[in-house]
PDB file with one MODEL, atoms N, CA, C and O in Angstrom:
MODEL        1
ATOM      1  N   UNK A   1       0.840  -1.180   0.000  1.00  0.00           N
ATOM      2  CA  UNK A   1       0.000   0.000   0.000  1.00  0.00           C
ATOM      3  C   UNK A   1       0.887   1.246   0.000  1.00  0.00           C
ATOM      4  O   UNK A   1       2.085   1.335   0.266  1.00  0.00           O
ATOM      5  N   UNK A   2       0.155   2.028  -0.302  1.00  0.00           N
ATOM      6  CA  UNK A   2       1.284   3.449  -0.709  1.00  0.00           C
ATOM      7  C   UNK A   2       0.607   4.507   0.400  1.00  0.00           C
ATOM      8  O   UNK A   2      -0.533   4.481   0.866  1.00  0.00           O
ATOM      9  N   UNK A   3       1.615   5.373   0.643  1.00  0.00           N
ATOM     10  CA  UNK A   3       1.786   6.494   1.719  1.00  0.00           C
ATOM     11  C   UNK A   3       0.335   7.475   1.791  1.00  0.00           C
ATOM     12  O   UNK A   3      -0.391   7.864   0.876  1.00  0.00           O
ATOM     13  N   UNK A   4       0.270   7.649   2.990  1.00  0.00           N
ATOM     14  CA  UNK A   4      -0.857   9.186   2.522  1.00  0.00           C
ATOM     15  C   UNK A   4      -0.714   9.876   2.348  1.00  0.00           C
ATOM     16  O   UNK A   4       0.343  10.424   2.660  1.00  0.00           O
ATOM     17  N   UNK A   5      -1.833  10.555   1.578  1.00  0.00           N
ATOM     18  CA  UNK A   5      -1.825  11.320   0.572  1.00  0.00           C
ATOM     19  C   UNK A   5      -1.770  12.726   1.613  1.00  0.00           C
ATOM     20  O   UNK A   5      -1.013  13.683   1.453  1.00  0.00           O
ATOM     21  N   UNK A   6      -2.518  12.606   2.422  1.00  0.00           N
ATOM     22  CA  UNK A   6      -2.492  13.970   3.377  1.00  0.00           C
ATOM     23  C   UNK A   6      -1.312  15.296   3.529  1.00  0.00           C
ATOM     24  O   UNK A   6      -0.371  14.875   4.201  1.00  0.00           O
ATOM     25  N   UNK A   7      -1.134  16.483   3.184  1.00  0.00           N
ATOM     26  CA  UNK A   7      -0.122  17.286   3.534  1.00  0.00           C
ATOM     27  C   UNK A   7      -0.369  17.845   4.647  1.00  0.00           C
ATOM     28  O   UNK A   7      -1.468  18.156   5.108  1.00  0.00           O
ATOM     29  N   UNK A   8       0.616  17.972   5.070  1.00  0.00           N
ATOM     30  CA  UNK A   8       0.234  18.604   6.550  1.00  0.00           C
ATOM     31  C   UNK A   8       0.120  20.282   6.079  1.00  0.00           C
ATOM     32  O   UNK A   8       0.846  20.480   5.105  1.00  0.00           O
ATOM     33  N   UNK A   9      -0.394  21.154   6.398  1.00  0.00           N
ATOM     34  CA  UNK A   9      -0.704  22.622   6.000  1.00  0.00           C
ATOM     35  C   UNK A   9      -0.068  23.825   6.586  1.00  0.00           C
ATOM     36  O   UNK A   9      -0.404  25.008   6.526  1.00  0.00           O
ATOM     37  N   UNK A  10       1.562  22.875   7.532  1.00  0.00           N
ATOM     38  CA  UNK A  10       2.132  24.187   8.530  1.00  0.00           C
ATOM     39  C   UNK A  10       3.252  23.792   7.514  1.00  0.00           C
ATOM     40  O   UNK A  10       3.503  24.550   6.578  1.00  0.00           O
ATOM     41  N   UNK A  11       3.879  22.701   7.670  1.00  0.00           N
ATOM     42  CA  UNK A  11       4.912  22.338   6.727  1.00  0.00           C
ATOM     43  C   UNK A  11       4.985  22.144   5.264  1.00  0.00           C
ATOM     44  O   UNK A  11       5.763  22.678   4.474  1.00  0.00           O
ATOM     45  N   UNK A  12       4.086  21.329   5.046  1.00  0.00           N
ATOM     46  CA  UNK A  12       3.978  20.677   3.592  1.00  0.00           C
ATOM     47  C   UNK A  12       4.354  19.258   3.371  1.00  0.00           C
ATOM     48  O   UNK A  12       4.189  18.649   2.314  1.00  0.00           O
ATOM     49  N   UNK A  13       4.898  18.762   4.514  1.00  0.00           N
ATOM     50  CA  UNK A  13       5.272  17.369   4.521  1.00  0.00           C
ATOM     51  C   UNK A  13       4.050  16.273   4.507  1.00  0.00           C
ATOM     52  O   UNK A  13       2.909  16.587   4.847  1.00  0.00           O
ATOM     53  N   UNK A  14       4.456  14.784   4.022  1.00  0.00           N
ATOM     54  CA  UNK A  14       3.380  13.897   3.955  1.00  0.00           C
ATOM     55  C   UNK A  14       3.010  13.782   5.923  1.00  0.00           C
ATOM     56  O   UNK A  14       3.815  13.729   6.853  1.00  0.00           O
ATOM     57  N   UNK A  15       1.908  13.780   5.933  1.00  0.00           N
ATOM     58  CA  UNK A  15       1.603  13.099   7.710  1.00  0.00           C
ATOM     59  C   UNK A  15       1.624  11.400   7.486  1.00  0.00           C
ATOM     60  O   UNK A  15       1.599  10.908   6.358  1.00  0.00           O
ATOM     61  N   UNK A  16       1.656  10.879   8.285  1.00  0.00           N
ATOM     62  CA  UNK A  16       1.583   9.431   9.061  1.00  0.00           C
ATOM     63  C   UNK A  16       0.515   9.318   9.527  1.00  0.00           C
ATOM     64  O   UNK A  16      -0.180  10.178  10.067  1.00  0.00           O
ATOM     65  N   UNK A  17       0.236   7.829   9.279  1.00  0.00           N
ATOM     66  CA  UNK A  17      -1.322   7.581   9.982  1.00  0.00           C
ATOM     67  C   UNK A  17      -0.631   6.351  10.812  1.00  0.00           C
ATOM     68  O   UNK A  17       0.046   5.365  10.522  1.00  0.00           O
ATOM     69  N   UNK A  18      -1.306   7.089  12.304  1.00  0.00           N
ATOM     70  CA  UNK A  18      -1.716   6.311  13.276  1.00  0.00           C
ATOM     71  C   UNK A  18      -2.503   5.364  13.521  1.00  0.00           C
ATOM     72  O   UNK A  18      -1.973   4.266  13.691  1.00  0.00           O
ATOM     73  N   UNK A  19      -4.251   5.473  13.637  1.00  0.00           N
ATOM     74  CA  UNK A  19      -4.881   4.880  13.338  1.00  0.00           C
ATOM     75  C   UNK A  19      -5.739   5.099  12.295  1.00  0.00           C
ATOM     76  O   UNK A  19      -5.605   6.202  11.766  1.00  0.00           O
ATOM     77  N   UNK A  20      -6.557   4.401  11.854  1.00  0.00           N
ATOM     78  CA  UNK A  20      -7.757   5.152  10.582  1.00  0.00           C
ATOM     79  C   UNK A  20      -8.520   6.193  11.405  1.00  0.00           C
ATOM     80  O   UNK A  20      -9.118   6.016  12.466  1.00  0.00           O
ATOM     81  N   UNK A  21      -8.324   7.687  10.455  1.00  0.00           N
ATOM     82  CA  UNK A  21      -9.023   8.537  10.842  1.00  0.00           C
ATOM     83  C   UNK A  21      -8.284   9.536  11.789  1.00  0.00           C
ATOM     84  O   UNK A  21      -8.714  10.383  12.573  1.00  0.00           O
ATOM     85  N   UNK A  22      -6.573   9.005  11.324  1.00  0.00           N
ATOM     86  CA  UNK A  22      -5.842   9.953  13.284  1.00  0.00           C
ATOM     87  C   UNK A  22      -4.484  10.223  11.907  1.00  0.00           C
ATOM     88  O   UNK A  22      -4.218   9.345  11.086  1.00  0.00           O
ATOM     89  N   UNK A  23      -4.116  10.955  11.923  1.00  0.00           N
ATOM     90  CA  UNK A  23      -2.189  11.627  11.152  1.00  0.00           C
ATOM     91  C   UNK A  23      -2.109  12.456  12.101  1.00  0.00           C
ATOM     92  O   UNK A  23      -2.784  13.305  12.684  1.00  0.00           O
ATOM     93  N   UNK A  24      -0.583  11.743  12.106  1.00  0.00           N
ATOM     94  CA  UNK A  24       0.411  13.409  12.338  1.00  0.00           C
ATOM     95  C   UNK A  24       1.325  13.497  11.685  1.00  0.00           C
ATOM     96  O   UNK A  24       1.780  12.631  10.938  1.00  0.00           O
ATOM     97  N   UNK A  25       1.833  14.855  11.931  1.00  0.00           N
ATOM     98  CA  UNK A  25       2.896  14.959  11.134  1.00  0.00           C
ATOM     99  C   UNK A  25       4.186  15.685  12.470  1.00  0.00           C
ATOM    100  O   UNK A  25       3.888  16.270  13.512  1.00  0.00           O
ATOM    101  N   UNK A  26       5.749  15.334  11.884  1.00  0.00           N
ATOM    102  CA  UNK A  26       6.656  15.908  12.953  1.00  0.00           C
ATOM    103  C   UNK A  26       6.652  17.134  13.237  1.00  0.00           C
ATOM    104  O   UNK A  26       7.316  17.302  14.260  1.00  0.00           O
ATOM    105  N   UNK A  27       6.087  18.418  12.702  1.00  0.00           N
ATOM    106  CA  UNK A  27       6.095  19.212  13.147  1.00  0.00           C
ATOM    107  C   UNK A  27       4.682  19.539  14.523  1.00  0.00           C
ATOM    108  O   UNK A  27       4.528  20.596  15.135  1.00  0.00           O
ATOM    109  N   UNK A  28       4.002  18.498  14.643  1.00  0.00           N
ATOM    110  CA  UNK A  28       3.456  18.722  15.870  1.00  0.00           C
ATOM    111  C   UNK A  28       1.796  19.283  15.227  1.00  0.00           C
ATOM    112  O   UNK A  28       0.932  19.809  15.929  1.00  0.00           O
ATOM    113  N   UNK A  29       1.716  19.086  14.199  1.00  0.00           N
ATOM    114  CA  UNK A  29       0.399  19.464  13.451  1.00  0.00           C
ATOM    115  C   UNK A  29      -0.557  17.488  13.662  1.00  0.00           C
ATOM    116  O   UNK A  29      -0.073  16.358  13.593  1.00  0.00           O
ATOM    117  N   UNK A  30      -1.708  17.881  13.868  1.00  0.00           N
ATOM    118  CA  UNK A  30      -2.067  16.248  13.959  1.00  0.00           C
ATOM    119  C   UNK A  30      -3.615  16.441  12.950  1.00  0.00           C
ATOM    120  O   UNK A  30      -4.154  17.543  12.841  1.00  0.00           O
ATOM    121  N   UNK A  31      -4.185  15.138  12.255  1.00  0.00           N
ATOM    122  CA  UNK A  31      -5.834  15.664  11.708  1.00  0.00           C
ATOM    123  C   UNK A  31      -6.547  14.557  12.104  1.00  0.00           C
ATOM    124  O   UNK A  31      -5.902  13.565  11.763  1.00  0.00           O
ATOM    125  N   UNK A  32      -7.496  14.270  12.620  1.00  0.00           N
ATOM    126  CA  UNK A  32      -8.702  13.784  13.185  1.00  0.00           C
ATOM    127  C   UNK A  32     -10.167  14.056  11.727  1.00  0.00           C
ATOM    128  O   UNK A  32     -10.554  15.124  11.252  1.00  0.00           O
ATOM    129  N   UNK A  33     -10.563  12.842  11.450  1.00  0.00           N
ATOM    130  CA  UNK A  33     -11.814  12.547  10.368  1.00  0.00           C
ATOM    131  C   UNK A  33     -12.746  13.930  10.594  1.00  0.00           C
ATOM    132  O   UNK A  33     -12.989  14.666   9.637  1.00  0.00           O
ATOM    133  N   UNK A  34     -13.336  14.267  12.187  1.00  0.00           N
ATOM    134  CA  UNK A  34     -13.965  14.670  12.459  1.00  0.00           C
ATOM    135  C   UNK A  34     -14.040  16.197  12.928  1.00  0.00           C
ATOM    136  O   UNK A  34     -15.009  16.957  12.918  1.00  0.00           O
ATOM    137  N   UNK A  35     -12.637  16.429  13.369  1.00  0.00           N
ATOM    138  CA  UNK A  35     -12.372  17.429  13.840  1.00  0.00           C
ATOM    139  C   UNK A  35     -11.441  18.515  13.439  1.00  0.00           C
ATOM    140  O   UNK A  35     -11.120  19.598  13.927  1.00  0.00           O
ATOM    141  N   UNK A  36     -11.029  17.640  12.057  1.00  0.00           N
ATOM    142  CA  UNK A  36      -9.754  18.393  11.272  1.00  0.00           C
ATOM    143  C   UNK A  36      -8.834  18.711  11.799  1.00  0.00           C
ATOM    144  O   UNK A  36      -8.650  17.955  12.753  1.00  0.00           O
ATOM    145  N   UNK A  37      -7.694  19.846  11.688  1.00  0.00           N
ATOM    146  CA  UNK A  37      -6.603  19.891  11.694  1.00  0.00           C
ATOM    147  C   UNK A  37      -6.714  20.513  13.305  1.00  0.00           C
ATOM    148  O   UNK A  37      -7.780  20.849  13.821  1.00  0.00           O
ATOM    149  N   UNK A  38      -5.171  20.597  14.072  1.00  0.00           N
ATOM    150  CA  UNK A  38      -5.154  20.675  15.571  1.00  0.00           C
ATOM    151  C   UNK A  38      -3.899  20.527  15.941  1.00  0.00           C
ATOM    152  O   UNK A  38      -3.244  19.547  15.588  1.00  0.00           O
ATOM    153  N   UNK A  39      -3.541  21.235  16.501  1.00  0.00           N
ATOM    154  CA  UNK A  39      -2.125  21.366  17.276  1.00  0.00           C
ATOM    155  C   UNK A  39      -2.020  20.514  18.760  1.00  0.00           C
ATOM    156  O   UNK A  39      -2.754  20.772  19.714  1.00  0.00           O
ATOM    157  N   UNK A  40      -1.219  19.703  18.770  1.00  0.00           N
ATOM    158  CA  UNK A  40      -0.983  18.522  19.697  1.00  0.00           C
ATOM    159  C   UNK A  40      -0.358  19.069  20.646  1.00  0.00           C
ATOM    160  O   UNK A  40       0.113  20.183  20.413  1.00  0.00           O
ATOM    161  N   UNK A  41      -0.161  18.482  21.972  1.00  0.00           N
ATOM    162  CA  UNK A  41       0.009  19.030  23.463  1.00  0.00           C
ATOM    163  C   UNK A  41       0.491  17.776  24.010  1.00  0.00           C
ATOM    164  O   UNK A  41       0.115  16.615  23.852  1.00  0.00           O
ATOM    165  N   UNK A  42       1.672  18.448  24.880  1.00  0.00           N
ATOM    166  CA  UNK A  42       1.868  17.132  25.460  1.00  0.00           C
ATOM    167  C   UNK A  42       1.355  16.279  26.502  1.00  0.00           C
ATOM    168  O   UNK A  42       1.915  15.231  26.824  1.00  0.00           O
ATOM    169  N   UNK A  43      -0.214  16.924  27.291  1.00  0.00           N
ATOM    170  CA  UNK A  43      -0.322  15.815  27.638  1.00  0.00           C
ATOM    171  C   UNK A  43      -1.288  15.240  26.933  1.00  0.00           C
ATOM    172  O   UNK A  43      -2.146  14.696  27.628  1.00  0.00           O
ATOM    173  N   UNK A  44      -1.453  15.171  25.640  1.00  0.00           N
ATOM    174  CA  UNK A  44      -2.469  14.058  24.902  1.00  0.00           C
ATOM    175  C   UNK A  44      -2.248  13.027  24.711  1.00  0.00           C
ATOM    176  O   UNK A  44      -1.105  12.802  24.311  1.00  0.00           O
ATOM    177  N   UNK A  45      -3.107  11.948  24.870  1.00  0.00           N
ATOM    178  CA  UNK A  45      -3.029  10.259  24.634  1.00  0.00           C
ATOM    179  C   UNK A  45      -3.399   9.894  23.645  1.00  0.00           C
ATOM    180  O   UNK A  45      -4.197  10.823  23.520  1.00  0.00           O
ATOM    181  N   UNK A  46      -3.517   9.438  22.934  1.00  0.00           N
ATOM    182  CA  UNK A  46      -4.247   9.237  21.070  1.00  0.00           C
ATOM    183  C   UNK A  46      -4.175   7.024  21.882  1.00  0.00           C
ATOM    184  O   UNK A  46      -3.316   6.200  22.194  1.00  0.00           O
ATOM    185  N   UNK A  47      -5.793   7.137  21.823  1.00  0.00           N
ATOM    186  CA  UNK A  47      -6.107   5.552  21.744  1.00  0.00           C
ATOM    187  C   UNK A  47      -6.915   5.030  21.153  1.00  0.00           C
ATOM    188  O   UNK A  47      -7.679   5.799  20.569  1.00  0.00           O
ATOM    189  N   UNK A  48      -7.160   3.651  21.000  1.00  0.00           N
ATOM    190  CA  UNK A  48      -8.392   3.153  19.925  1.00  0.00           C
ATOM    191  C   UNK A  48      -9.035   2.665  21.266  1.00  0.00           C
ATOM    192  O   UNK A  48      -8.368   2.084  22.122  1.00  0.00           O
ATOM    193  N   UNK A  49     -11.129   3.087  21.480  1.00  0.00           N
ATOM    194  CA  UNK A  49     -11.719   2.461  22.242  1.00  0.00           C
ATOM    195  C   UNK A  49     -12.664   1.774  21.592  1.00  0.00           C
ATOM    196  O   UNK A  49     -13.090   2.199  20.518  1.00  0.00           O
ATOM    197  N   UNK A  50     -13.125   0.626  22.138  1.00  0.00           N
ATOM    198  CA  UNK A  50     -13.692  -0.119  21.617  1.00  0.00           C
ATOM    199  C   UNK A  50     -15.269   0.086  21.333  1.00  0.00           C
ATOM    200  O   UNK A  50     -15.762   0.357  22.428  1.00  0.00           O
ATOM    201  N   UNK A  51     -16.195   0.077  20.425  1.00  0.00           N
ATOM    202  CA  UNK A  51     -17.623   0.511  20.405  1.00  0.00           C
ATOM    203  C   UNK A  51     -18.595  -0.624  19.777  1.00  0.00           C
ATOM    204  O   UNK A  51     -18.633  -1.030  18.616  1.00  0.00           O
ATOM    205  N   UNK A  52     -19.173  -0.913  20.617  1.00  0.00           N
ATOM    206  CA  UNK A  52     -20.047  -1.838  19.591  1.00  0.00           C
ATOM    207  C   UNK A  52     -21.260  -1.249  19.178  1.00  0.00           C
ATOM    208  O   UNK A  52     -21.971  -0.433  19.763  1.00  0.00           O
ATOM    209  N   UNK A  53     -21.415  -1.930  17.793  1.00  0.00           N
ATOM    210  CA  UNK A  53     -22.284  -0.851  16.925  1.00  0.00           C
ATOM    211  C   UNK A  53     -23.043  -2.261  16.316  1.00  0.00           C
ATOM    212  O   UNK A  53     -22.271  -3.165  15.997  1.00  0.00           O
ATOM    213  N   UNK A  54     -24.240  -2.457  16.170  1.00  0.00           N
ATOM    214  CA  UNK A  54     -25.141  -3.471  15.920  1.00  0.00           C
ATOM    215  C   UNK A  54     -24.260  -4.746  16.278  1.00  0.00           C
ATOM    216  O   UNK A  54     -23.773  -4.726  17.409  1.00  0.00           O
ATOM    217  N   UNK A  55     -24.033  -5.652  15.627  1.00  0.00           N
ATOM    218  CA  UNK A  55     -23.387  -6.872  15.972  1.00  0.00           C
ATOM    219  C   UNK A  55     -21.895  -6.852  15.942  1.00  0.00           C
ATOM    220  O   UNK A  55     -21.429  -7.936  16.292  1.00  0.00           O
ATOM    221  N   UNK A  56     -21.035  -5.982  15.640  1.00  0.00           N
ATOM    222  CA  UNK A  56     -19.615  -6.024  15.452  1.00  0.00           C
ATOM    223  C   UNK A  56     -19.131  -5.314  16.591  1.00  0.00           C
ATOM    224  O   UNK A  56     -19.896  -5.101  17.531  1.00  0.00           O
ATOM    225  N   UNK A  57     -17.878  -4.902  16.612  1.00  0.00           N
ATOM    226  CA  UNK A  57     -17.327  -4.374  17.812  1.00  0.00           C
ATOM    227  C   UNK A  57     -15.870  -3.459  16.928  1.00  0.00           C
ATOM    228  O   UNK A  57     -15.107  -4.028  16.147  1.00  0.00           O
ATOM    229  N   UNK A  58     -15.798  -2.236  17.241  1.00  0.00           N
ATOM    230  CA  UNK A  58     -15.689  -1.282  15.942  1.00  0.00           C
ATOM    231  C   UNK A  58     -14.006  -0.922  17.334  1.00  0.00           C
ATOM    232  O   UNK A  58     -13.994  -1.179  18.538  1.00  0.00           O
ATOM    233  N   UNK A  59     -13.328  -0.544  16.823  1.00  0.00           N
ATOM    234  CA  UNK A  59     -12.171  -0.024  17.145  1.00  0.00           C
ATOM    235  C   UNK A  59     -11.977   1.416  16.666  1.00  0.00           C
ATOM    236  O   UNK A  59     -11.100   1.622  15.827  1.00  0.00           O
ATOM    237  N   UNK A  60     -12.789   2.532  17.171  1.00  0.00           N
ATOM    238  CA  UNK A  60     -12.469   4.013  17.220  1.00  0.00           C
ATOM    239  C   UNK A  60     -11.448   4.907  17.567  1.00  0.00           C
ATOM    240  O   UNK A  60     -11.297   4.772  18.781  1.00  0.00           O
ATOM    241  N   UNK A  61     -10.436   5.998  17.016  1.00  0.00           N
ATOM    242  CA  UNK A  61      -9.048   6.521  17.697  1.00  0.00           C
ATOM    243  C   UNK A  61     -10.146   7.731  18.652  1.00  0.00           C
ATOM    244  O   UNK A  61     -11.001   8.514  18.239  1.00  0.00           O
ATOM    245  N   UNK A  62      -9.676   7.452  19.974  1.00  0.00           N
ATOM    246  CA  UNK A  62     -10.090   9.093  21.186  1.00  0.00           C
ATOM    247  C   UNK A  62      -8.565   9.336  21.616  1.00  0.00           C
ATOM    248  O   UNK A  62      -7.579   8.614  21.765  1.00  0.00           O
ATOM    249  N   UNK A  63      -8.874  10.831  21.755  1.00  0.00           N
ATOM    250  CA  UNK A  63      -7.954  11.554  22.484  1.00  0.00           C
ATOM    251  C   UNK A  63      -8.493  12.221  24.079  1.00  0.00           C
ATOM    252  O   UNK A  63      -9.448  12.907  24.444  1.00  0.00           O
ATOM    253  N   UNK A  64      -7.202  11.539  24.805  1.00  0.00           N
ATOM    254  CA  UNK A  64      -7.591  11.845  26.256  1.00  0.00           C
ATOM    255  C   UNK A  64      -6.358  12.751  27.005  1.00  0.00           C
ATOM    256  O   UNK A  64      -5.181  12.480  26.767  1.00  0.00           O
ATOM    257  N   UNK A  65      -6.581  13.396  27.549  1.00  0.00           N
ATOM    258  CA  UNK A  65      -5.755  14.475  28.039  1.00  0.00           C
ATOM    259  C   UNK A  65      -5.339  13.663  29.418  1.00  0.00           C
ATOM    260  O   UNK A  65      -6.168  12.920  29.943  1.00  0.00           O
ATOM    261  N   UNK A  66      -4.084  13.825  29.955  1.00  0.00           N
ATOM    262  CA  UNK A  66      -3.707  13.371  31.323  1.00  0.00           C
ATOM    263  C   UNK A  66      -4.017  13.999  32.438  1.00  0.00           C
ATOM    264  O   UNK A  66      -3.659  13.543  33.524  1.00  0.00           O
TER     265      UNK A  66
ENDMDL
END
């Protein structure tokens, strides 16, 4: 599979995906499906929680502050 496509919009560099729906990129720029682009802090946690949604059980990325 090939890289994402995503640019990050402070740098211009490709971002990294974490989980589906979560990039960052090294300059500290991060994008979320839902919430778009956002400047990261250090005490944020980036995790997948688990949701069940009719019969399956869905693996979602949340961010939790310490």
């Amino acid at each position: 599979m090939e890289a994402s496509k995503r640019i990050c919009p402070n740098c211009g560099r490709k971002m990294k995906q974490q989980f589906i729906g979560l990039f960052h990129c090294k300059c500290g720029t991060s994008w979320r499906r839902d919430i778009g682009f956002f400047e990261r802090t250090p005490d944020m946690v980036f995790s997948l929680e688990r949701k069940k949604v009719r019969n399956k059980v869905k693996q979602l990325p949340t961010i939790h502050h310490k």
